[in-house]
C-alpha positions as CSV (number, residue, x, y, z in Angstrom):
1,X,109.9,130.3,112.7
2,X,113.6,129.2,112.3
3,X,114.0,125.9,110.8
4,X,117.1,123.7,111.1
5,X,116.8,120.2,108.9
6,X,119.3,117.6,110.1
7,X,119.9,115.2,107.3
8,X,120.1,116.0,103.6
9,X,118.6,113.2,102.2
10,X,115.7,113.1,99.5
11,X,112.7,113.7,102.3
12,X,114.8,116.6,103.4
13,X,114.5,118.3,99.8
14,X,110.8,117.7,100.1
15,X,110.6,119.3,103.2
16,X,113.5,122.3,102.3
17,X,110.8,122.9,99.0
18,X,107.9,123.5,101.5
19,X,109.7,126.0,104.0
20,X,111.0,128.3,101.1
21,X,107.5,128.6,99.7
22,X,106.1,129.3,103.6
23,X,104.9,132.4,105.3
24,X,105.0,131.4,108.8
25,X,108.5,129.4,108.7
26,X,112.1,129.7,106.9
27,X,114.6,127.3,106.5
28,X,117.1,128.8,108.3
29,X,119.8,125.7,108.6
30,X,120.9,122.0,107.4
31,X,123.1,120.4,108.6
32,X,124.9,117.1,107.3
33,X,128.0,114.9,108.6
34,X,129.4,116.1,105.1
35,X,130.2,119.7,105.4
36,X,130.0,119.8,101.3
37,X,126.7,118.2,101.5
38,X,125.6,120.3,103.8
39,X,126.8,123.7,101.8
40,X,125.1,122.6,98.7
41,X,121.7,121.6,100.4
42,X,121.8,125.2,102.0
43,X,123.0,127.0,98.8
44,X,120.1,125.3,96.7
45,X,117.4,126.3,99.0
46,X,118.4,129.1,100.3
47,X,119.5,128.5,103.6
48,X,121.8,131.0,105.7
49,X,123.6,128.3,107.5
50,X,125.2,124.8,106.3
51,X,127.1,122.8,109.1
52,X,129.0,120.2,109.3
53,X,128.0,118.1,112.5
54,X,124.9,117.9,113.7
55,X,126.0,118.8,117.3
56,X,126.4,122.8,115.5
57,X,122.9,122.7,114.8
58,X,121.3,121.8,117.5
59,X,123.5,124.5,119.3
60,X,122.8,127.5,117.4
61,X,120.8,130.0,119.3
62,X,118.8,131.1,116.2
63,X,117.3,127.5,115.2
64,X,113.7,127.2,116.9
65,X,112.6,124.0,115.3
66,X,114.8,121.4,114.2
67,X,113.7,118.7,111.8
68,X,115.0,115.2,111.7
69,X,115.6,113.7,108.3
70,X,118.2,111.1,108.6
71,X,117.6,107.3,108.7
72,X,115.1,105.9,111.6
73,X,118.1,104.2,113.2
74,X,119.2,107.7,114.0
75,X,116.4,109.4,115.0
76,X,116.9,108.5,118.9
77,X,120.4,109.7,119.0
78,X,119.6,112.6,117.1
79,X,116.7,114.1,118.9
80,X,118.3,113.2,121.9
81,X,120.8,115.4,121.2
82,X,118.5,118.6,120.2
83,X,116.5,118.4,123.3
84,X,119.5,117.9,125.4
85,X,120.6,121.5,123.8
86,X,116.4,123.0,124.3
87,X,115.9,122.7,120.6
88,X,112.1,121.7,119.6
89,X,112.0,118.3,117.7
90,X,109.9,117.2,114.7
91,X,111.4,114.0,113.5
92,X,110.4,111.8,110.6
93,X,108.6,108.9,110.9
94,X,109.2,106.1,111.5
95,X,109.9,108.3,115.1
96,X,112.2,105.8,116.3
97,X,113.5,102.2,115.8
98,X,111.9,100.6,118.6
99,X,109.2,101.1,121.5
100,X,111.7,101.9,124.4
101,X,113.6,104.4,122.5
102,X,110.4,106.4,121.9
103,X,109.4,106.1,125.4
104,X,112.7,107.3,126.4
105,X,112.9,109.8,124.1
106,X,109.2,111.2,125.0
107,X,110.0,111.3,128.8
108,X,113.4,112.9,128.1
109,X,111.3,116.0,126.3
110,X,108.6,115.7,129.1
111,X,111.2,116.4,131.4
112,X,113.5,119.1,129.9
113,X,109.4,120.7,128.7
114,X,111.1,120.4,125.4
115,X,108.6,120.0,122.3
116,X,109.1,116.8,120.4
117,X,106.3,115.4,117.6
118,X,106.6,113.0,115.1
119,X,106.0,113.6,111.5
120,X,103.7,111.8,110.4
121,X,102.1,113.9,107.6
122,X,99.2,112.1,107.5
123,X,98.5,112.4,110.6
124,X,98.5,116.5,109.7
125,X,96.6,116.9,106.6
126,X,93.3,118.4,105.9
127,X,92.3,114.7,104.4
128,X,92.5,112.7,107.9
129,X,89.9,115.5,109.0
130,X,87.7,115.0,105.5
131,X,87.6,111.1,106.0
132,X,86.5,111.9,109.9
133,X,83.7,113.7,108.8
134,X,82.5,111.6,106.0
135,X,82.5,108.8,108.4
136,X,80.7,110.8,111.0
137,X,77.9,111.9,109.1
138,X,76.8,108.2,108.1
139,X,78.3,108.0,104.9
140,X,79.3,104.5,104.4
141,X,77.1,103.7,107.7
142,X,78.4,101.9,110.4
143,X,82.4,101.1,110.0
144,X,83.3,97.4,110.0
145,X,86.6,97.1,108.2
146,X,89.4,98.8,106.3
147,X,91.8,97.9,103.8
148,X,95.1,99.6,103.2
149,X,97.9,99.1,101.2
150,X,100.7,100.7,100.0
151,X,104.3,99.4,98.3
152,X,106.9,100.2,95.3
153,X,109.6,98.9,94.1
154,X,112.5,100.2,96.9
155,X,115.2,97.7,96.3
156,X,117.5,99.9,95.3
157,X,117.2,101.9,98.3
158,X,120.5,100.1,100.4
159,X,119.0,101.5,103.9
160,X,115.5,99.4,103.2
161,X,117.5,96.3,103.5
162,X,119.9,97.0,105.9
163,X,119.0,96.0,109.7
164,X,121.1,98.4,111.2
165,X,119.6,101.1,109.3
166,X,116.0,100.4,111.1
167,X,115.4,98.7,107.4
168,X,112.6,96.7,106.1
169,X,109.4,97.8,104.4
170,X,107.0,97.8,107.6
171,X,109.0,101.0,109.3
172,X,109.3,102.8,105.9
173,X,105.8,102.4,104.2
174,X,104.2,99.8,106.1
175,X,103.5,102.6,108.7
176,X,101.2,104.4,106.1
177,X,98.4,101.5,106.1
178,X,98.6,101.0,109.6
179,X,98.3,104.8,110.6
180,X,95.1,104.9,107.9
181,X,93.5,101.8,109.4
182,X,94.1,103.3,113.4
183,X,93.0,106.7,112.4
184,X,89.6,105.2,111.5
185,X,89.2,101.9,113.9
186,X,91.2,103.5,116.8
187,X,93.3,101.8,119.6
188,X,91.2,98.9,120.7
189,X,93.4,96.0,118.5
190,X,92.2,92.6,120.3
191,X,94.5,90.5,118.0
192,X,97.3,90.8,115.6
193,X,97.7,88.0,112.6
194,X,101.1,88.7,110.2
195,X,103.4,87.3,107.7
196,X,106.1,88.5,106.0
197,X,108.9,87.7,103.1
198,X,112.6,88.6,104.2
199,X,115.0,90.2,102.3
200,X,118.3,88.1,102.4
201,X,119.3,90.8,105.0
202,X,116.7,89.4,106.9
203,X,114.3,92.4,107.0
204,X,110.7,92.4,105.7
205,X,110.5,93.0,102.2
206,X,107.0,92.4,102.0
207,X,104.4,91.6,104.6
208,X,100.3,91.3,105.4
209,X,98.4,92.4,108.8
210,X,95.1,91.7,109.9
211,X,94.3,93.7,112.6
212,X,91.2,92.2,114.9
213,X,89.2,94.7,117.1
214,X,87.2,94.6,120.0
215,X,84.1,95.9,118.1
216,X,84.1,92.9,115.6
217,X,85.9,95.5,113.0
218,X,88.9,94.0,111.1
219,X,91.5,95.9,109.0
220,X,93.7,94.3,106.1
221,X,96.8,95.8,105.4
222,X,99.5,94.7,103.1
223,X,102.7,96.8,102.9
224,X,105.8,96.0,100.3
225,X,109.7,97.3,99.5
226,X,109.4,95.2,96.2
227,X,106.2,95.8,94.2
228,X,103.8,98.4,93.1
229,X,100.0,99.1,94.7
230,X,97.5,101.2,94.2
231,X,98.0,102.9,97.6
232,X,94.9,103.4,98.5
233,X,92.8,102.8,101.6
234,X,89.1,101.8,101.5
235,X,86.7,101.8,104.6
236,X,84.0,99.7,104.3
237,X,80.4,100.0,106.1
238,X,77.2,98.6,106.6
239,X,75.5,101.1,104.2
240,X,78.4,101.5,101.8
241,X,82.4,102.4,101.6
242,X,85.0,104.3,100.9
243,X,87.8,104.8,99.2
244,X,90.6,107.4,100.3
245,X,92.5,107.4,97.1
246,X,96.6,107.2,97.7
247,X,96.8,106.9,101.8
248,X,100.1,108.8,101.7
249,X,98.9,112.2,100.4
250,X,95.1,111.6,99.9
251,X,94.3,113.3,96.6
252,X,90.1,112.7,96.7
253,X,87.1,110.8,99.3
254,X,84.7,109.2,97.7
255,X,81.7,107.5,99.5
256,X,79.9,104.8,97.4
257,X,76.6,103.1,97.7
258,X,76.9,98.8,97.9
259,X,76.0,98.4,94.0
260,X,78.7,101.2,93.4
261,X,77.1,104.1,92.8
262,X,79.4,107.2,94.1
263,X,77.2,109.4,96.8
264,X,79.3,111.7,97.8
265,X,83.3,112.8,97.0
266,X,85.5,115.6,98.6
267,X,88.7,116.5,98.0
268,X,91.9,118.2,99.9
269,X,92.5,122.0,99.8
270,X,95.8,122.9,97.4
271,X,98.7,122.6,99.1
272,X,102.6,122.9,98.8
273,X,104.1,120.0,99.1
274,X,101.2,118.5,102.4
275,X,104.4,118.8,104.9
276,X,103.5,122.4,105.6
277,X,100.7,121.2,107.9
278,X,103.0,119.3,110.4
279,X,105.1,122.5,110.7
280,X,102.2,124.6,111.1
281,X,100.9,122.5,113.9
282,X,104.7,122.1,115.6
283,X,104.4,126.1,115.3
284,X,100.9,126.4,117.2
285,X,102.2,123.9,119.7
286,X,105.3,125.4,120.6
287,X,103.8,128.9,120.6
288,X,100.9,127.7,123.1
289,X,104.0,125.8,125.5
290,X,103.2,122.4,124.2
291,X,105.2,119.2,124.3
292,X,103.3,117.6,121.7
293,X,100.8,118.1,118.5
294,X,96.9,117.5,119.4
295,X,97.3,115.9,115.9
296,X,100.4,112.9,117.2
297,X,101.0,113.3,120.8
298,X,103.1,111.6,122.4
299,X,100.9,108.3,123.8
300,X,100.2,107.8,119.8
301,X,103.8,107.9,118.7
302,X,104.3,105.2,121.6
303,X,101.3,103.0,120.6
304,X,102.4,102.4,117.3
305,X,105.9,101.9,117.4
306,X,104.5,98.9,120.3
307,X,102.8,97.9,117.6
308,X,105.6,97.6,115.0
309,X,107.5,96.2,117.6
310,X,104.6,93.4,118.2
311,X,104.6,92.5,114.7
312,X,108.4,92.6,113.9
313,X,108.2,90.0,117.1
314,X,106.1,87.4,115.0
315,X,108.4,87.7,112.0
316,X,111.7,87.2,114.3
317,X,113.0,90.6,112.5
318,X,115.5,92.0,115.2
319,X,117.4,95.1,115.0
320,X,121.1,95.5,116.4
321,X,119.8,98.3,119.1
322,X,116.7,96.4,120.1
C-alpha cells in the first residue's frame, strides 16, 4: 500500500519510521504547506514524492491511504478534502475538534463509500486485546473501577495552548485515559464530574474526570500539559487489579492479588514503532470495502469526541470553530 502523510510534524516522523521498516505499506508521499519541508521529510525517509500543498496529495492517483498529521484544528478541513478526491483517510487523533465536525466528516465518507478511521493507536495494539482477555478470564474478578492518567511537561509546545489550534491538554493526552477507561467500562457513562486549570490562553492545562456508570463502576482520570505521571492505567476488581503499565504504548499486564501479590503478567509482541497496527487494520479494511476499522468505527470516534465536547462544556473551554 501507497502511503501519503499530510503534515510533517514530529508524529509524522514516528509514523514515516514505521512505513520504511513495513512489508505490507510504503511511504510513498508527504506533503507540507512548505515545499522545502516537505522535500526534506521525503528525502530523509525515503519518499518518492514531496509536495507542496496538500490539495497535490490528495490528488495523486498513486496515493491509496493518506494519513493526517497536522494539528486537530485541521483535521476536518483536511480529510474533507482527501475524501472529496476518493482518497482513504486515517487521521490522528484527536479525529476532529468538535462532535459535529466528526459527524460531518463520517457521513461525508459514508456517502462518497470512502474509508475514513481515526488513529487512535491504542485502540490498535495487541495490548487492548491482552487487557480484554485478562479481564475476561476473572483475573482481577469483577471490574468496578479504573484509574488513568497520563501528563508531561508540554508547555513549550505553542499549539497545546493555543485555542485555535484545537489546544489544551484534554484533546492531546487527556484522550489516552479516557480511551483506556471506555475500552474497559464501555459506553454506559450515567454522569460526568470535571475540573480543570486554564492556561492564560484559556485552554485546559490540566484537568480531573470522574466518570460514573450505570453498573456502579467509576473511572478516575487525570490528564495534564504541565506535569509528569506515571502514565499508567490500573483496573481494579473485586478479586484483585491491574495495572497496564504506560496507557499510551502498554509495555507489560500485570494482574495482582488484594495484599499485592502479582498472579499473572503478559506482555505486548515486539513491534516497530506500535503505529504499524492502525495501518495494517486501515489495509484489511480497505481491501474487504470497508468504511471503517472493527478496531474505531465510526459510532466510537463520534462518542468520544461528544464526550470531550461534554466536558470542555463544564470548563467553559470554547474553540473559534465550535
Amino acid at each position: 500500500m501507497r502511503v501519503g502523510i499530510m503534515g510533517v510534524g514530529n508524529i509524522a516522523r514516528t509514523m514515516a519510521d514505521t512505513l520504511s521498516q513495513m512489508e505490507d505499506a510504503q511511504l510513498y508521499a508527504a506533503a507540507s504547506r512548505n515545499k522545502e519541508k516537505a522535500e526534506n521529510f521525503a528525502a530523509c525517509y525515503g519518499a518518492e514524492k514531496a509536495y507542496g500543498s496538500y490539495e497535490e496529495l490528495a490528488r495523486d492517483p498513486e496515493v491509496e491511504l493518506i494519513y493526517i498529521a497536522t494539528p486537530h484544528s485541521c483535521h476536518y478541513e483536511n480529510a474533507r478534502l482527501c475524501i472529496e478526491n476518493g482518497k482513504p483517510v486515517l487521521c490522528e487523533k484527536a479525529f476532529m475538534g468538535n462532535a459535529a465536525q466528526t459527524r460531518e466528516i463520517i457521513s461525508l465518507s459514508e456517502e462518497r463509500d470512502v474509508f475514513l478511521a481515526e488513529a487512535m493507536w491504542t485502540r490498535y495494539l495487541p495490548s487492548r486485546k491482552i487487557i480484554d482477555r485478562m479481564i475476561a478470564d476473572g483475573a482481577v474478578g469483577e471490574v468496578m473501577g479504573v484509574t488513568a492518567n497520563m501528563g508531561a511537561d508540554l508547555r513549550h509546545v505553542q499549539r497545546l495552548t493555543d485555542p485555535a489550534l484545537a489546544g489544551g491538554a484534554l484533546l492531546d493526552v487527556g484522550i489516552y485515559p479516557l480511551s483506556f477507561a471506555v475500552m474497559v467500562l464501555g459506553n454506559e457513562i450515567e454522569k460526568v464530574t470535571t475540573d480543570c486549570v486554564k492556561f492564560e490562553t484559556g485552554v485546559d492545562a490540566q484537568n480531573s474526570v470522574i466518570l460514573r456508570y450505570k453498573n456502579g463502576a467509576v473511572a478516575s482520570l487525570q490528564s495534564s500539559a504541565v506535569s509528569f505521571t506515571e502514565q499508567n492505567g490500573i483496573v481494579h476488581g473485586t478479586e484483585g487489579y491491574l495495572i497496564a503499565e504506560h496507557i499510551n504504548n502498554v509495555r507489560a499486564v500485570r494482574a495482582y492479588t488484594p495484599d499485592g501479590r502479582l498472579v499473572r503478567e503478559e506482555f505486548p509482541p515486539a513491534q516497530i514503532t506500535g503505529f504499524e497496527y492502525q495501518v495494517q487494520a486501515a489495509r484489511k479494511a480497505i481491501a474487504e470495502g470497508k468504511t471503517e476499522c472493527d478496531e474505531m468505527p465510526h459510532a466510537e470516534s463520534i462518542f468520544m469526541m461528544e464526550l470531550m465536547d461534554r466536558i470542555r462544556k463544564e470548563w467553559g473551554v470554547v474553540y473559534p470553530f465550535d
